[in-house]
C-alpha positions in Angstrom: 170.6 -126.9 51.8 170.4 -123.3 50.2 167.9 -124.7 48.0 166.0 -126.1 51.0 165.8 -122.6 52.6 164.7 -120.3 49.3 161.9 -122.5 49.4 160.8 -121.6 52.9 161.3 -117.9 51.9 158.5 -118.3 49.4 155.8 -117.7 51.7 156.8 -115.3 53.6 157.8 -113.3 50.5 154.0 -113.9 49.5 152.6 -112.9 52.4 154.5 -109.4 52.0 153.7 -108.8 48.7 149.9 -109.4 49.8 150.6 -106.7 52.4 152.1 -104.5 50.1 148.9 -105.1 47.4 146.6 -104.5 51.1 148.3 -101.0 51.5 148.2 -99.5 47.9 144.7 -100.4 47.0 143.0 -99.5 50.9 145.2 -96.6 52.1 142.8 -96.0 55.5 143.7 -99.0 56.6 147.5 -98.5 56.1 147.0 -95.3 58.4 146.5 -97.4 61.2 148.9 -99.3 61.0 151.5 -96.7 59.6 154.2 -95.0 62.3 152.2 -92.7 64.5 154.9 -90.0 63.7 155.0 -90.5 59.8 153.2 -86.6 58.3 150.5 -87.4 56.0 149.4 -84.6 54.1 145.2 -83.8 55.0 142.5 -84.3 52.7 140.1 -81.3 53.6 136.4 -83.1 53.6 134.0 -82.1 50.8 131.2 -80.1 52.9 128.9 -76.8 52.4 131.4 -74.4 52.2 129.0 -71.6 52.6 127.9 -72.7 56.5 128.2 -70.3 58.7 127.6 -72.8 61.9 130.6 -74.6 61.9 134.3 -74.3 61.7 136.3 -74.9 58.3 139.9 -76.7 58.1 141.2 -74.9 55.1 144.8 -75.3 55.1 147.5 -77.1 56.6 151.1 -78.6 55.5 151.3 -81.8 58.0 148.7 -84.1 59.8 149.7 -86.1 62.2 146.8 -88.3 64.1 147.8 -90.9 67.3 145.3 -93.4 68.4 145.1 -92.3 72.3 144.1 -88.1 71.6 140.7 -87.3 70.4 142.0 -84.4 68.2 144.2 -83.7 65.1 147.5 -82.6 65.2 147.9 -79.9 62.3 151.2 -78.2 61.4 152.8 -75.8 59.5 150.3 -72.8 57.4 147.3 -73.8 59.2 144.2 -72.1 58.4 140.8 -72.1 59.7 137.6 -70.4 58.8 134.2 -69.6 60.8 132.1 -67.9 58.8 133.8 -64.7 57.6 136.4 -65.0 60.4 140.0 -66.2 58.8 142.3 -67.6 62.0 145.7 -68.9 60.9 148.8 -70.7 63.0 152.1 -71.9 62.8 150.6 -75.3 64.5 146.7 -76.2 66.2 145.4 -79.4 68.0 141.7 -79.3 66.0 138.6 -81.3 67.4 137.0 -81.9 64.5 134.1 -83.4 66.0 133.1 -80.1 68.2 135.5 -77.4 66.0 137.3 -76.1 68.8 140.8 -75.7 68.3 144.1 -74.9 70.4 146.4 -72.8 67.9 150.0 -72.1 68.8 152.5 -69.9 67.1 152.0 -66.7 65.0 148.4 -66.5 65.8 146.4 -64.3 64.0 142.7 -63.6 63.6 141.5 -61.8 60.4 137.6 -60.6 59.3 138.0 -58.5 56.4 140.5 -55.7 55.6 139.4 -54.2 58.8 139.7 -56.2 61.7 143.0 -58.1 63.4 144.1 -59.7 65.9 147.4 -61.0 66.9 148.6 -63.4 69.6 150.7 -65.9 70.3 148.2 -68.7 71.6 144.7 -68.9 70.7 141.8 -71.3 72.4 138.7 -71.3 70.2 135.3 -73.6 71.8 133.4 -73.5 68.9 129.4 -74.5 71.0 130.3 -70.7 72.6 132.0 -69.0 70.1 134.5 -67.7 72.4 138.3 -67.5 71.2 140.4 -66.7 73.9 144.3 -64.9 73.4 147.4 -65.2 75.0 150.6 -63.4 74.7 154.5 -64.8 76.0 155.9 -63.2 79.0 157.1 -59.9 77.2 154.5 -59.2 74.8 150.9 -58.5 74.5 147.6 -59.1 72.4 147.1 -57.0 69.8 143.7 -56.3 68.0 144.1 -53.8 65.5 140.5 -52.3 64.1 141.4 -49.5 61.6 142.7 -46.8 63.7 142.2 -48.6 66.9 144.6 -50.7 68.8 144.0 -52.8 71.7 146.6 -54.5 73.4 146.3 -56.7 76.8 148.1 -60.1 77.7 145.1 -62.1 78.1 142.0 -61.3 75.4 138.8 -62.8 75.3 137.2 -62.7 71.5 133.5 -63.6 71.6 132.1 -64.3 67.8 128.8 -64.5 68.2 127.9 -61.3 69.6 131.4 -59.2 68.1 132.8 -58.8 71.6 136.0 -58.3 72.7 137.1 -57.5 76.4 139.7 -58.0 79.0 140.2 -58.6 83.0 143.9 -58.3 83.4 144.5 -54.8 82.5 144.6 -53.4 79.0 145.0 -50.5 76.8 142.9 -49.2 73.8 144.1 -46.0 71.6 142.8 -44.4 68.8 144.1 -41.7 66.5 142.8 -38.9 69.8 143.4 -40.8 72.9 144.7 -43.7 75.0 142.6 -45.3 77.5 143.8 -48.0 80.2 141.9 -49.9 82.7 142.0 -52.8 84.8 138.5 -54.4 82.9 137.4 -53.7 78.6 134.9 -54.5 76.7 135.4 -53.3 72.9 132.6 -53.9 70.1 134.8 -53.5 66.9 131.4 -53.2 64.5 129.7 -50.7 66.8 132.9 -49.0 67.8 131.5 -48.9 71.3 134.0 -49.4 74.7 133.1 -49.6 77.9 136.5 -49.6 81.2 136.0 -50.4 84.5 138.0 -49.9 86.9 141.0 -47.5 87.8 140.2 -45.8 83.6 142.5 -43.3 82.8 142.1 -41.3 79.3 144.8 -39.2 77.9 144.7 -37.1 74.5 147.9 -38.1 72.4 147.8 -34.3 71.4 151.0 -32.3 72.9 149.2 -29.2 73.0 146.3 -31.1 75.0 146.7 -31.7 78.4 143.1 -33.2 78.9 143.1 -36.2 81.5 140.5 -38.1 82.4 140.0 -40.7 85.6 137.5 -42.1 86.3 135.9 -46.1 88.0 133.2 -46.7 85.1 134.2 -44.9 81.7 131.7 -45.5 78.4 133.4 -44.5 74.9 133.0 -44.2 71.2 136.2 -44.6 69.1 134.4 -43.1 66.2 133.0 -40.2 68.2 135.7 -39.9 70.8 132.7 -39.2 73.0 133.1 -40.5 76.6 130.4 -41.0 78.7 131.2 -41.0 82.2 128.8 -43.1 84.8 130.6 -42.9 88.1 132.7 -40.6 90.6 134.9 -38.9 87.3 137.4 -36.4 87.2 138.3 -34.4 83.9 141.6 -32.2 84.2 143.1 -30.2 81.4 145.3 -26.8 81.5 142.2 -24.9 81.6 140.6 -26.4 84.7 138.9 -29.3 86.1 135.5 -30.5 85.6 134.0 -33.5 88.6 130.7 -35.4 87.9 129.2 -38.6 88.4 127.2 -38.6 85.6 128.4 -36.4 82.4 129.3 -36.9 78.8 132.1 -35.5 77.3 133.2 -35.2 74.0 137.2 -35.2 74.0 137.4 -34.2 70.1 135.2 -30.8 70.9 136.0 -30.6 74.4 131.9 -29.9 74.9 130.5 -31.9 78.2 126.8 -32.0 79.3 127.5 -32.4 83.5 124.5 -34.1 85.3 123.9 -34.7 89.0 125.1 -31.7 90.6 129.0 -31.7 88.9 131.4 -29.0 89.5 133.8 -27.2 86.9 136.5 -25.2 88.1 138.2 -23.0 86.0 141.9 -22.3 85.9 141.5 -18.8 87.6 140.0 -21.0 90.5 136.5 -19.8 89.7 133.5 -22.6 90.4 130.5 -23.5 88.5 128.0 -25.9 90.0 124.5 -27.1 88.8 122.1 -30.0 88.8 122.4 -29.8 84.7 126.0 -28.1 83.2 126.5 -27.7 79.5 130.7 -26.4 79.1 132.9 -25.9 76.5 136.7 -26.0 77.4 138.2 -24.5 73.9 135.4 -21.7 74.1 135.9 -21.3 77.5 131.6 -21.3 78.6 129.8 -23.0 80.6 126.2 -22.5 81.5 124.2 -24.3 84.6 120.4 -25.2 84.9 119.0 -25.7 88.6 120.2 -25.0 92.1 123.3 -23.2 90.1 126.4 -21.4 91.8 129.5 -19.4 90.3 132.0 -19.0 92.7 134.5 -15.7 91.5 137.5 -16.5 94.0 139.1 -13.7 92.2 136.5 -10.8 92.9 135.8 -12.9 96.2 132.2 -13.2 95.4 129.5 -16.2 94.6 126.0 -16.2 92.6 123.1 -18.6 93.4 120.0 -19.5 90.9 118.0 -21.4 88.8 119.8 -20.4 85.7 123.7 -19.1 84.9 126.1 -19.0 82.5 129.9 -18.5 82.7 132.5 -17.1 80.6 136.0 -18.0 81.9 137.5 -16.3 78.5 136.0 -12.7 79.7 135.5 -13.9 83.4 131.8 -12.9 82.8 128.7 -14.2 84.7 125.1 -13.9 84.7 122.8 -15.6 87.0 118.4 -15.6 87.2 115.6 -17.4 88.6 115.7 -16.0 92.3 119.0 -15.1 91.8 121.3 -14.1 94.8 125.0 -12.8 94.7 126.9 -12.8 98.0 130.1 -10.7 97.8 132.2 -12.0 100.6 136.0 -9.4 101.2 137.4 -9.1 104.0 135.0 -8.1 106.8 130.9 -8.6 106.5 129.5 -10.5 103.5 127.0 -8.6 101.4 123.8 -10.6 100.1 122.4 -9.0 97.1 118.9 -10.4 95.1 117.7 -9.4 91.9 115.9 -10.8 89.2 118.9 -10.9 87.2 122.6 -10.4 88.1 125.7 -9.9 85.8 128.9 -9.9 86.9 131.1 -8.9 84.2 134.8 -6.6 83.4 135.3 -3.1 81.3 138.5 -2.4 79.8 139.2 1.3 80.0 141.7 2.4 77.4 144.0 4.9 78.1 143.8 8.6 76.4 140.1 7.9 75.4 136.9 10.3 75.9 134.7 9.8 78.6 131.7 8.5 78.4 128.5 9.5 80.6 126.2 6.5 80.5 122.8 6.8 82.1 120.6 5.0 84.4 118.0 4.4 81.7 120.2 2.9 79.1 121.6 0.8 82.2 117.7 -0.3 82.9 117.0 -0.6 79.5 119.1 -3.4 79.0 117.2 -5.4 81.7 114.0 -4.2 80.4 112.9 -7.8 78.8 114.0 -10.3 81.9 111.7 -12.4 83.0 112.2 -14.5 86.1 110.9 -17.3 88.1 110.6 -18.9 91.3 111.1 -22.1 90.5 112.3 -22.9 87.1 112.1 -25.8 85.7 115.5 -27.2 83.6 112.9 -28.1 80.3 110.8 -25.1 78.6 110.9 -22.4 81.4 114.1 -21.5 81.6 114.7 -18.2 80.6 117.0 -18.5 77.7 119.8 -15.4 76.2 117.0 -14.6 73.6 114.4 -13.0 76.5 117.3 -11.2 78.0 118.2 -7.9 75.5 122.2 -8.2 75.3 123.9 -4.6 76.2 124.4 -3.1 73.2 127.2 -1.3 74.5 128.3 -1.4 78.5 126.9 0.7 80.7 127.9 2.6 83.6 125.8 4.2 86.1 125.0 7.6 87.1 127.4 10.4 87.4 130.0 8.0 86.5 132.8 9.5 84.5 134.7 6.2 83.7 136.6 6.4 80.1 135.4 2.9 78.9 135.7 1.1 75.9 132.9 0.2 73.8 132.1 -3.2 73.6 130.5 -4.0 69.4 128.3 -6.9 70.6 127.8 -9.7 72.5 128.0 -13.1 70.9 127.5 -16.4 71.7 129.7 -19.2 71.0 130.3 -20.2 67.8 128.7 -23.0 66.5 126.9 -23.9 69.6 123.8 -25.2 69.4 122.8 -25.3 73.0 121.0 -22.3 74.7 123.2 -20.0 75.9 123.2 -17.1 77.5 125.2 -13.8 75.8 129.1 -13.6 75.9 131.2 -10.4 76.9 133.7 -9.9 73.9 136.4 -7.8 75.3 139.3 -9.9 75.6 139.7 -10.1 71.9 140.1 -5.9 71.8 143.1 -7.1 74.7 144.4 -9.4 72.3 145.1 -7.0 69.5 146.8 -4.1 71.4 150.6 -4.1 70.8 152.7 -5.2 73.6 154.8 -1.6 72.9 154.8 1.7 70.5 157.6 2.7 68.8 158.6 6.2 68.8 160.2 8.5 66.5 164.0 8.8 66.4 164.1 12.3 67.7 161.7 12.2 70.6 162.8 10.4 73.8 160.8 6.6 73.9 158.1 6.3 76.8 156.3 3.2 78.3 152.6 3.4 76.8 150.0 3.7 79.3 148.2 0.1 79.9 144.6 -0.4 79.8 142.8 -0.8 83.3 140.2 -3.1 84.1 136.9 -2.6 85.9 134.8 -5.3 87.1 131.0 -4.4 87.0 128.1 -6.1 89.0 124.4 -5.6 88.2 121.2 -6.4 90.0 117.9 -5.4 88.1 115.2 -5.3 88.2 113.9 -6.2 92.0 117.0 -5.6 93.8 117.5 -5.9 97.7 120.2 -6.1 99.7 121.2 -7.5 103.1 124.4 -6.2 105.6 124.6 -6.4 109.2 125.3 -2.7 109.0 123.3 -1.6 105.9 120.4 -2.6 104.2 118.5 -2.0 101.2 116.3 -2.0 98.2 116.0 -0.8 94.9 115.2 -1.3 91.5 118.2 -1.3 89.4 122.0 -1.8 91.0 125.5 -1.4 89.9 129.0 -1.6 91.8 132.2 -0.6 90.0 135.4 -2.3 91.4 137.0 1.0 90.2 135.7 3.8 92.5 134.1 0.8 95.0 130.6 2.5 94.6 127.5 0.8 94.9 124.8 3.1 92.8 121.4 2.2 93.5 118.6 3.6 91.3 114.9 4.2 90.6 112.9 3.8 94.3 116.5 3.1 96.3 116.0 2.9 100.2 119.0 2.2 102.8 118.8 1.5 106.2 121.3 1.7 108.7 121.1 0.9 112.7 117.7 3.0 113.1 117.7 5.2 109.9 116.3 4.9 107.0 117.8 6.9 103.7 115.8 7.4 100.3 116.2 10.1 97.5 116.1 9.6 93.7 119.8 8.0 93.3 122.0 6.5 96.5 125.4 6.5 96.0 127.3 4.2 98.7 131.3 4.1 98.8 133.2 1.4 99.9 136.3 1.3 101.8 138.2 -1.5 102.6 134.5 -3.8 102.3 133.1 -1.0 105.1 130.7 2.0 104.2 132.5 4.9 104.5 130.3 7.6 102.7 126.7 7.5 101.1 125.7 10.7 99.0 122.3 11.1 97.8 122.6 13.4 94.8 118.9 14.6 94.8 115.6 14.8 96.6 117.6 13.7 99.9 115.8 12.5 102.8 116.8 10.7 106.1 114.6 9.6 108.9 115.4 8.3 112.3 113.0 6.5 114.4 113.1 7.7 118.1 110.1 5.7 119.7 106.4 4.4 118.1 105.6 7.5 116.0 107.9 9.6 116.4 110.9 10.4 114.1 113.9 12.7 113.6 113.3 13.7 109.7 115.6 15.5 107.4 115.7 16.6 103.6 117.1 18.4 101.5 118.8 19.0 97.3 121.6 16.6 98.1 123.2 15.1 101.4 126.4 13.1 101.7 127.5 11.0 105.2 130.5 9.8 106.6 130.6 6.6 108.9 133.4 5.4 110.5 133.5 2.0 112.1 130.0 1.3 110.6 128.3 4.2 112.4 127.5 7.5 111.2 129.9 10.2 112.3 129.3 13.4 109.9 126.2 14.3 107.7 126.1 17.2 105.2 122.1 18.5 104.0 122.7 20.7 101.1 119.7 23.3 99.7 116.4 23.6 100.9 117.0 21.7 104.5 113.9 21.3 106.0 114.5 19.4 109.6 111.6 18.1 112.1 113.4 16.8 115.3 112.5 15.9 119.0 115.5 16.9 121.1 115.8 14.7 124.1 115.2 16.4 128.0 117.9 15.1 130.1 115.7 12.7 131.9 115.7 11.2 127.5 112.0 12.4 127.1 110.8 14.2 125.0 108.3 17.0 125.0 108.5 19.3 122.1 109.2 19.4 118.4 111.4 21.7 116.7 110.8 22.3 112.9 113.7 24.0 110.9 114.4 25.4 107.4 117.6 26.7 106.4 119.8 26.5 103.1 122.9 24.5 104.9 123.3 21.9 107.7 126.2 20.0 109.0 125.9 17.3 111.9 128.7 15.2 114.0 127.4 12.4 115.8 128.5 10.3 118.5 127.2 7.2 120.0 124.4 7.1 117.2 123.2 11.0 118.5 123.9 14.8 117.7 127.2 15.5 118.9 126.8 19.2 117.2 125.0 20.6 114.7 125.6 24.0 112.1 122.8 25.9 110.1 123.9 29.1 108.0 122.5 31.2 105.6 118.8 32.0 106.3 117.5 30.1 109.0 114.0 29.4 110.6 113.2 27.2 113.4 109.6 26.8 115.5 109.4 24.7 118.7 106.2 23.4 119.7 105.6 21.8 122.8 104.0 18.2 122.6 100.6 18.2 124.0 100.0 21.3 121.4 101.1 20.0 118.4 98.7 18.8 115.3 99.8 15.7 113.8 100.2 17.4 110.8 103.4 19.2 112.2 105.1 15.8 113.1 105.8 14.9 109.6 107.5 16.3 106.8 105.3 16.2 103.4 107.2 13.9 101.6 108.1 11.3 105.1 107.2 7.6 104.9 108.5 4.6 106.7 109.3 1.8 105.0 110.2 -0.5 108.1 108.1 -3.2 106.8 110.0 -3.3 103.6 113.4 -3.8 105.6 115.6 -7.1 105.2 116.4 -8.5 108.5 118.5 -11.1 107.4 120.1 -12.8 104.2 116.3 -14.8 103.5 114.5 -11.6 103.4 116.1 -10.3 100.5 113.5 -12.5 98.4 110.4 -10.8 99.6 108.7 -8.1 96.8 104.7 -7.4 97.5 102.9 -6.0 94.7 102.5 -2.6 95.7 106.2 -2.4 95.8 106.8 -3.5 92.0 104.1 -0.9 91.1 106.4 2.1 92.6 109.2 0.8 90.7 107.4 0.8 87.7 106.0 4.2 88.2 109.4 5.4 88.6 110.7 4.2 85.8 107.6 5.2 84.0 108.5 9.0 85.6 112.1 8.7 83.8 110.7 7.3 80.5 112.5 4.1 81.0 111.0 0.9 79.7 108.9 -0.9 82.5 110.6 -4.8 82.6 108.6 -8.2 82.3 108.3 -9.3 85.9 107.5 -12.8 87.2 108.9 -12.2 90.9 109.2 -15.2 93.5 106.6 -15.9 95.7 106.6 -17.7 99.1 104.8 -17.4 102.4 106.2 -14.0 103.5 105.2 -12.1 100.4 101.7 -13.5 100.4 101.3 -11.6 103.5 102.7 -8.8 102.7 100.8 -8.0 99.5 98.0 -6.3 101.0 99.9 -4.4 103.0 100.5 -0.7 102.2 104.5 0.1 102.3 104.1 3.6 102.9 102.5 3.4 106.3 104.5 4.1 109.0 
């Protein structure tokens, strides 16, 4: 019976060993039928290594292929390669037909000794050449690019173009800054970044408080220039600077501001132009078109085609129909001139005093040229047509002990044109905080340097107040005695008056005119009726106002007077004509309360209807109405005629004459054949 069943076996065991022979000599087909589960080590295909088109199975420990998927299984080291792009996993289901991929595990992306990237689940579609990244809950996408870092949980990776960018939120840093946003693009060849969306830049730097926020944000991680496209906000310790349309450079701190932005500095000052070029760690900024500098300090802002700002020495300068409005407590005061500075003395203690004249003040003007309308390209007056003071200037009579100021300079290494730079607050920087004093003598506080703040119209001035008016060629207030000095041609007007002389003085109290004092070649006029007017002059004369009016009025040395005194019925019939050595006036209501002559004294009265028209007028008597600013517009207005008196003035005093281009506009056109003398 056993022998019986061995011989049965015999086939079967035939059959096996056939089966056996089948498997060893045609290993393919053994796959198939092999356990689905049993690892087979891959055989990487002989192909072009050198194709960059397709995707390359280098590597990997374990194969495992099933019947029903479409795609390899590949685990343990796996490594893949597209062209110089190395992407390794701890496991990937690979499509070999299409070579896209799903890797799991350990991802990591690799091009060069440059660029990384680092993830925890990778889907590559090869016909795009888009990987996209994914992080576990906890943990984030990392591409690594040098000294650049981007992290974000979810990271798109487009190969064909070498793009990078994010929707979910993300954060790029570099060895300056650290940028976040809710949408990122990053170019790791090109270096180039572009944020949308809620963008917020921050300097790593301790010692740098620079912020930026902004809704569309452009940046260079090689530069560190950010180029800012929408409503942007840049804040640091030293101020804020808003635009819409700016570039900024947050290794040099140097912005060029576009569109009308604003940079405020951290005294609360305000600059404002269509075109801004500012430097934060210098501490200038200059403005081209439609420009303004608020001074919330002084209480004062400056309109024109041109400016420049240092917040370092809180220094201004402003051209190209330049306008200054000083704005204290009571009336505002509009001031035009073809240039206007705005900038601070420091007056050491113990020091000699120094008489600086008008024609050194003028002189310093003398090459200014100005526009109308000033274009933002090649006709913009630039620092090197306007002379730099050699040293600062005061005006007349003023007996201010000031420090001398070396030069001006202009930033350093700045190649943008700029306008001159006060240097002062270095010569603050070097003065001890304290002296030390011998043993033997009793130790004393040292006296502390003052500061006066200096504004400066020339040439062209006028100026418009409801109670005084005015015009001029050169002008100068000094915060320290509150004196306006005008200079060369100077005419006031106040309620019907009009006041010229060779110098006006005018003091300031409280923002109201308390006193004007014409030093020499005094003479007032008041306008009674159509040809007819009070007239007075004399060496000197100095008046008192209260309350805006005129109240007291001293004519010293060689007073001649022509007045029409008023009949009770307020007509007038006669003209007196006086000459005397002394007068003093109070007034009351705008007339002669009383009046005082002394010394020698002579006075004819000449009824009306006898008098010559020669007898009406004093010699030197014009009226200037036509000249006369009747609101803050007029102030503009120059004719021709005009700018030639100026410039025989000056020529008088042996002051250079300046370069003039004036602005013109309807109302000076009319004017310019008009004579300014007549009455």
């Amino acid at each position: 019976m056993r022998n019986k069943l061995n011989l049965r076996l015999l086939p079967c065991l035939g059959a096996l060993l056939i089966c056996a022979a089948t498997a060893v000599l045609n290993p393919s087909r053994a796959q198939t039928v092999k356990d689905d589960k049993t690892p087979i080590r891959p055989i990487i295909p002989d192909a072009d290594r050198d194709d960059d088109s397709r995707v390359f199975l280098e590597h990997a420990n374990e194969l495992i292929s099933k019947a029903d998927i479409d795609y390899q299984i590949l685990v343990g080291d796996v490594q893949f390669r597209r062209s110089a792009m190395f992407m390794y996993c701890d496991s990937a289901h690979f499509y070999d037909q299409t070579g896209s991929f799903d890797a799991f595990g350990n991802v990591r992306m690799e091009q060069g000794d440059t660029l990384f990237i680092y993830a925890d689940e990778l889907n590559y579609n090869d016909s795009i050449q888009l990987a996209v990244l994914y992080a576990d809950e906890g943990k984030k996408v990392r591409l690594i690019n040098r000294n650049v870092t981007l992290t974000t949980d979810v990271f798109n990776y487009d190969m064909a173009i070498d793009l990078g960018y994010y929707d979910v939120g993300g954060q790029l840093t570099d060895d300056k800054n650290r940028l976040t946003s809710l949408e990122g693009e990053y170019n790791p060849t090109s270096k180039e970044a572009i944020f949308r969306h809620d963008v917020h830049l921050t300097s790593h730097s301790q010692a740098d408080t620079m912020e930026i926020f902004s809704d569309d944000l452009y940046y260079n991680t090689d530069t560190h220039i950010a180029i800012l496209t929408t409503e942007s906000k840049v804040i640091n310790a030293d101020g804020i600077i808003y635009t819409t349309n700016g570039i900024y450079n947050t290794k040099t701190t140097a912005s060029e501001l576009y569109d009308r932005s604003l940079v405020v500095a951290s005294n609360g000052n305000t600059l404002t132009g269509d075109t801004l070029y500012y430097n934060r760690n210098e501490g200038w900024g200059q403005a081209f078109g439609n420009i303004e500098i608020c001074d919330t300090t002084n209480k004062m802002i400056m309109h024109g085609q041109y400016g420049f700002y240092n917040e370092l020495t809180d220094s201004a300068l402003v051209t190209g129909k330049a306008r200054a409005i000083e704005y204290p407590q009571g009336d505002s005061l509009y001031i035009h001139g073809d240039t206007i500075r705005s900038f601070n003395v420091v007056i050491m203690p113990d020091t000699t005093t120094s008489i600086i004249n008008k024609s050194s003040l003028n002189e310093s003007f003398s090459s200014t040229e100005q526009t109308d309308s000033i274009a933002v390209t090649d006709s913009i007056p630039t620092p090197d047509s306007i002379t730099p003071f050699d040293s600062i200037v005061a005006p007349v009579d003023s007996t201010l002990p000031i420090a001398p100021v070396d030069s001006i300079v202009a930033p350093v290494d700045s190649t943008l044109p700029i306008a001159p730079v006060d240097s002062i607050a270095a010569d603050l920087k070097q003065m001890p905080d304290s002296v030390a004093a011998p043993a033997s003598i009793e130790k004393t506080e040292p006296a502390l340097p003052d500061t006066v703040r200096y504004i400066i119209a020339a040439p062209q001035v006028k100026f418009f107040r409801t109670d005084i008016q005015g015009l001029c060629d050169s002008m100068t207030f000094v915060s320290k005695d509150t004196t306006i000095y005008m200079n060369f041609k100077p005419i006031i007007w106040s309620d019907n008056r009009q006041v010229t002389g060779d110098v006006i003085q005018i003091h300031l109290n409280d923002s109201t005119v308390d006193r004007v004092k014409v030093p020499t070649n005094a003479f007032l006029a008041e306008k009674i009726e159509d040809g007819y007017f009070n007239q007075l002059s004399g060496k000197e004369m100095i008046t008192q106002f209260v309350d805006g009016h005129l109240r007291h009025l001293d004519m010293n040395g060689n007073v001649l007077a022509i007045t029409f005194p008023e009949e009770e019925d307020s007509t007038i019939n006669k003209v007196a004509s006086i000459e005397s050595s002394f007068l003093a006036a109070d007034f009351h209501n705008n007339a002669i309360e009383k009046m005082k002559l002394w010394s020698e004294t002579n006075a004819t009265v000449t009824p009306l209807y006898l008098a010559k028209k020669s007898i009406l007028f004093l010699q030197a008597f014009k009226w200037f109405e036509v000249l006369r600013p009747y609101n803050p517009d007029d102030i503009f207005t120059f004719p021709d005629n005009l700018i030639k008196l100026f410039d025989e003035a000056r020529q008088a005093e042996g002051v250079m004459i300046p370069k003039r281009r004036r602005p013109v506009d309807s109302a000076t056109k009319s004017e310019e054949n008009s004579d300014p003398t007549a009455e």
